[in-house]
C-alpha positions in Angstrom: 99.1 82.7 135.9 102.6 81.2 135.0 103.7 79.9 132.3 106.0 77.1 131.3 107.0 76.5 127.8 109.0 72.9 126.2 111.2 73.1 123.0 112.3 69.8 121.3 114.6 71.3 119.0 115.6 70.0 115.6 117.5 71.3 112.7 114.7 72.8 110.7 111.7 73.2 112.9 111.4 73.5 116.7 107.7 72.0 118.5 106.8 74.6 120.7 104.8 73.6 124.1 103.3 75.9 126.4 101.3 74.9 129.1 100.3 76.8 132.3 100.9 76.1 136.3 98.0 73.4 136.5 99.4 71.4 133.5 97.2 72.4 130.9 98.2 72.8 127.3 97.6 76.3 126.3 99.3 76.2 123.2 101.3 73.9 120.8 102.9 75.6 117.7 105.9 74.7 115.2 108.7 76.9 114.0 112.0 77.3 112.4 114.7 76.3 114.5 115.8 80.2 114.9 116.1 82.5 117.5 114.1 85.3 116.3 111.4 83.0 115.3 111.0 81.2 118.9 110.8 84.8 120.1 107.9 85.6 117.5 106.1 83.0 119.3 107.6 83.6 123.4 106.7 87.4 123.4 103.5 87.4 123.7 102.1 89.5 126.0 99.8 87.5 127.6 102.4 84.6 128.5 103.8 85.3 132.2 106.9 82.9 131.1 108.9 81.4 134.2 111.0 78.7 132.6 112.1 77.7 129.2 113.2 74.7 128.3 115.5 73.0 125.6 117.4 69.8 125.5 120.9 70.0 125.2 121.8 69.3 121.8 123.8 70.9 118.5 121.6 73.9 118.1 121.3 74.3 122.1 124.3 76.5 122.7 122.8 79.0 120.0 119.4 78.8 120.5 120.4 79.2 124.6 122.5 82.5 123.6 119.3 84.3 121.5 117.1 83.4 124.2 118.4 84.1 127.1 119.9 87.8 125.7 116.6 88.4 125.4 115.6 88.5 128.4 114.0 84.9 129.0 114.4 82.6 131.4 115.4 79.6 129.3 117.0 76.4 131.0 119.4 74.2 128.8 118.3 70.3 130.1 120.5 67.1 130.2 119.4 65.0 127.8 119.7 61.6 129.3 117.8 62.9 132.1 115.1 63.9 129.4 115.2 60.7 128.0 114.7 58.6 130.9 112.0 60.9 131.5 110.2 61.4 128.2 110.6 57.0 127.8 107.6 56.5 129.7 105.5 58.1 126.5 104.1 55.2 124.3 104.8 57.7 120.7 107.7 59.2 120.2 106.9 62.2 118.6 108.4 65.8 118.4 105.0 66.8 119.9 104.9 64.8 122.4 108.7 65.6 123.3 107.8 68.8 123.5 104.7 68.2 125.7 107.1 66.1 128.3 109.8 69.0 128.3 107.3 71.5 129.5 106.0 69.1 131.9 109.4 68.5 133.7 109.7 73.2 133.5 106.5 72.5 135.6 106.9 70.4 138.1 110.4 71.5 138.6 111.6 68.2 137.3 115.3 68.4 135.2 118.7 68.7 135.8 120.0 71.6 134.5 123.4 71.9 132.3 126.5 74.4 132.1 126.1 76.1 128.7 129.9 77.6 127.6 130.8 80.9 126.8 131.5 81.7 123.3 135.2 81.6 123.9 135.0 78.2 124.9 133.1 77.3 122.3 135.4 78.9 119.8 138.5 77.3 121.5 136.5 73.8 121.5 136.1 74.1 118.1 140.0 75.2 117.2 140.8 71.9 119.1 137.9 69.9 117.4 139.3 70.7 113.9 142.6 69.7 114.7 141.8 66.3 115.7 139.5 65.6 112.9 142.8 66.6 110.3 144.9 64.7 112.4 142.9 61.6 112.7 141.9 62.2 108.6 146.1 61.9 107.8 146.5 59.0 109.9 143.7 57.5 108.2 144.9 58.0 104.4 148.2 56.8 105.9 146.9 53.1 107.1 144.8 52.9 104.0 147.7 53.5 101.5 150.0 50.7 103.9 146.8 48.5 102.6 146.5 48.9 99.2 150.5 48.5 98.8 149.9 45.3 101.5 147.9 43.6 98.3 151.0 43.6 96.3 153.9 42.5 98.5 154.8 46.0 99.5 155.2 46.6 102.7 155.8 49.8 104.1 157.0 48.9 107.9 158.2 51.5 110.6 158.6 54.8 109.7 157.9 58.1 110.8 155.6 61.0 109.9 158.7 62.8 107.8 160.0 60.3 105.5 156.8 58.7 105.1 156.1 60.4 101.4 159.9 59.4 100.5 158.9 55.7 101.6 155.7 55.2 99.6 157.8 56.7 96.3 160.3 53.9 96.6 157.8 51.2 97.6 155.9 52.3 94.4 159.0 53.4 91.9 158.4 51.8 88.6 154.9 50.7 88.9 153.3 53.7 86.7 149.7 52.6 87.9 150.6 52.6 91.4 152.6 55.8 91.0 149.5 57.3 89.9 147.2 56.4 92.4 150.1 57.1 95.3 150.9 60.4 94.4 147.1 61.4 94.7 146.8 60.0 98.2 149.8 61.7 99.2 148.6 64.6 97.5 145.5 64.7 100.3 147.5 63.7 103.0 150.0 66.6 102.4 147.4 69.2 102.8 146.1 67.7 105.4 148.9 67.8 107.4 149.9 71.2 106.5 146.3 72.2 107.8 147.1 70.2 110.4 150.2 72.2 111.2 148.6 75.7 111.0 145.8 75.0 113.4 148.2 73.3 115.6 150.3 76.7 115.8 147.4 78.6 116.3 146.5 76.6 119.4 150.2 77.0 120.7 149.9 80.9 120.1 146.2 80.8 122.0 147.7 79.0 125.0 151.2 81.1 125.2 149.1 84.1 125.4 146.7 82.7 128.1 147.5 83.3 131.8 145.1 80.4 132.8 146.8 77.8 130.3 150.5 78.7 131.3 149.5 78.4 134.8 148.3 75.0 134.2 151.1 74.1 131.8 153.4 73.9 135.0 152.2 70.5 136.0 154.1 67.9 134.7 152.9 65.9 131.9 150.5 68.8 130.8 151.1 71.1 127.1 149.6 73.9 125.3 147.0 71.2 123.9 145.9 69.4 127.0 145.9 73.1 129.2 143.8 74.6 126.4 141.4 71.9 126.4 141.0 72.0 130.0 140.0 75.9 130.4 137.9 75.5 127.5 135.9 72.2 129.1 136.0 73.7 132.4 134.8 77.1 131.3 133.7 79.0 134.6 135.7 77.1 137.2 133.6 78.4 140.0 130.5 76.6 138.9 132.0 73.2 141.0 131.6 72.8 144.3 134.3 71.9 145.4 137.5 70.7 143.3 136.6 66.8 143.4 133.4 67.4 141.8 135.9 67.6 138.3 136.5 64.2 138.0 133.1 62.8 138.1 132.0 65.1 135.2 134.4 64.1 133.8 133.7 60.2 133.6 137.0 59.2 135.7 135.1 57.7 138.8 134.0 53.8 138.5 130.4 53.5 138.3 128.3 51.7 141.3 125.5 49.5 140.8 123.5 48.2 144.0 120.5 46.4 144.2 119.2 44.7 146.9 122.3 42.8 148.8 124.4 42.8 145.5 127.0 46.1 144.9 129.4 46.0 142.0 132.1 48.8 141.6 132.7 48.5 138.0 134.8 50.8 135.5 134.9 54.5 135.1 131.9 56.2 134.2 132.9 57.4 130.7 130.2 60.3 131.1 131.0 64.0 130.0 133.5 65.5 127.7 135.1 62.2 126.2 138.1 64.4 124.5 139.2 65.7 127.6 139.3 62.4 129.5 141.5 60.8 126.7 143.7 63.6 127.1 144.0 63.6 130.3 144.9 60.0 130.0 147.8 60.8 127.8 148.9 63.5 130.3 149.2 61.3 132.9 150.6 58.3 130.8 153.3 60.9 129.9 153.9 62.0 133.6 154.6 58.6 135.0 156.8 56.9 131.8 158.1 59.6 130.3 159.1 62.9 132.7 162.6 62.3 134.3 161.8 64.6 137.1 160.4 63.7 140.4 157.7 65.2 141.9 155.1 63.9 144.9 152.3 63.5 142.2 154.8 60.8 140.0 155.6 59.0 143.4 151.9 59.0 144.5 151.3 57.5 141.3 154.1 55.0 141.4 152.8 53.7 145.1 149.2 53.3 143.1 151.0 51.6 140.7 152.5 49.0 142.7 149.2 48.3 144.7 146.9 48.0 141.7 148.4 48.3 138.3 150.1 50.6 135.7 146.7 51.0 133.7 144.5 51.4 137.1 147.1 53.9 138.7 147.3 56.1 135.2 143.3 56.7 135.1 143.8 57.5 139.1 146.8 59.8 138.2 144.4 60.9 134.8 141.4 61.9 137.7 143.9 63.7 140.2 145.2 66.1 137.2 141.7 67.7 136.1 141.6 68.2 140.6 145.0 69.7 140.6 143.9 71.9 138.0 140.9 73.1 139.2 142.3 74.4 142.3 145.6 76.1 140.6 142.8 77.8 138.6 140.7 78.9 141.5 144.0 79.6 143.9 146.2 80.9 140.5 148.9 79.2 141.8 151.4 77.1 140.0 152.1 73.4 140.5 154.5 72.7 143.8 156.9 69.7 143.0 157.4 68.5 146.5 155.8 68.6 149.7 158.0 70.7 151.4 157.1 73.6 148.8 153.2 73.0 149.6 153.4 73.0 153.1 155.7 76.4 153.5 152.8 77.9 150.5 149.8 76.4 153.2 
């Protein structure tokens, strides 16, 4: 008899639910959210497992790596599928979440999810930690342009460099202030020097990476934005086709049709929400700030004209993460005009 066995995970313990191929509960057991202790409880000899599965989540990626090395067949679930799913429960509880996992492993109910390699999970994290120092600077910044707001002194335009020199002279002769400034500069220093080093290391990962060079030849695309995209992507093969990209990424409007009614609203905003601002600023950059010509600008420009600046950069935004799928998959470099694509075809 086959067996199919629900995890709701959580940081320190992990409900257990295993229930055979006629839906009946055979056995329901906590543990610590480890590996090796889920596999205390999965290797039983009398379990014929045929799918695990575990909602996609912060421990997923590791739990999904112990499992499945050894040697079970264990199924990382989209979790707003889940939930939709799981809502029609009257308790919420990790029992019962566990219950309505195995449930859907039964009945062949989920949507499954793309689980990254640990490279791209190392690389995610290098781009992760960069943000978060960036965005903690910026933040010390505004909040030191406050406090000197409250007593006349205004610190107006000025750039990243001679920002430190700035707040000195705002705050020269106000011992107090001096005090308080030099300690918030203090943090802010570090933080951009960290800052600094993690940004290096992201231009020395990319320079060294066939894939991101490749994809650095499009115009409006850097180290940052081509190392990003090969560690979202992942596996480029797992698409269908190239234009599957840009709905996973949340750069497609959503539809909503009931009855005689149909509204096309926004885009999506599902997926990897770091990416798609990135790939906003890439193609911001491509259409204001690159001097060079290319098909992909002009395309852009025509959308432009049509329907907008701001409509015709998310367009420009969703045709980037397609381009670069299929220079990935055809490890070709980008072709400026049509001429060049059609002597390549």
């Amino acid at each position: 008899m086959k067996h199919f066995i629900g995890l709701d995970v959580a940081v320190k313990e992990t409900a257990v639910c295993i229930v055979d191929e006629s839906g009946k509960i055979c056995r329901e057991v906590k543990v610590v959210s480890h590996p090796d202790d889920l596999l205390a409880v999965l290797k039983d000899p009398a379990l014929n497992i045929e799918r695990v599965g575990l909602e996609a989540g912060p421990l997923s990626q590791w739990l999904f790596e112990g499992l499945s090395s050894a040697g079970l067949p264990v199924i990382c679930i989209e979790t707003r599928h889940v939930k939709a799913f799981l809502k029609a429960q009257p308790n919420k509880t990790d029992r019962n979440d566990a219950r309505g996992i195995a449930q859907m492993m039964r009945v062949n109910l989920y949507r499954p999810v793309h689980v990254k390699t640990l490279t791209s999970q190392k690389r995610r994290a290098l781009l992760t930690a960069r943000k978060l120092l960036q965005g903690k600077a910026i933040a010390i910044e505004n909040d030191i342009r406050g406090l000197l707001r409250n007593f006349g002194l205004k610190v107006g335009a000025v750039g990243t460099v001679k920002f430190e020199e700035r707040i000195r002279e705002l705050v020269e002769g106000m011992p107090d202030l001096e005090e308080i400034m030099e300690s918030l500069l203090a943090a802010r220093r570090k933080l951009r020097a960290e800052s600094v080093l993690l940004h290096k290391k992201v231009l020395t990962i990319a320079r060294n990476d066939a894939t991101c060079r490749r994809l650095m030849t499009v115009p409006g695309v850097g180290p940052v934005v081509a190392l990003a995209y090969a560690a979202t992507i992942d596996i480029p093969q797992r698409f269908r086709n190239s234009k599957a990209v840009g709905p996973i990424l949340g750069l497609t409007p959503k539809l909503n049709e009931s009855g005689e009614s149909k509204r096309v609203g926004c885009i999506s905003l599902c997926g990897d929400g770091m990416m798609r601002t990135l790939l906003y600023e890439a193609a911001q950059t491509l259409m204001t700030r690159v001097t060079k010509w290319s098909w992909l600008k002009a395309w852009a420009m025509n959308v432009a004209k049509r329907r907008g600046m701001r409509k015709a950069i998310v367009a420009l935004a969703r045709r980037l993460a397609v381009i670069m799928h299929r220079m990935w998959l055809d490890r070709t470099e980008f072709r400026w005009t049509r001429e060049i694509m059609a002597s390549a075809i």
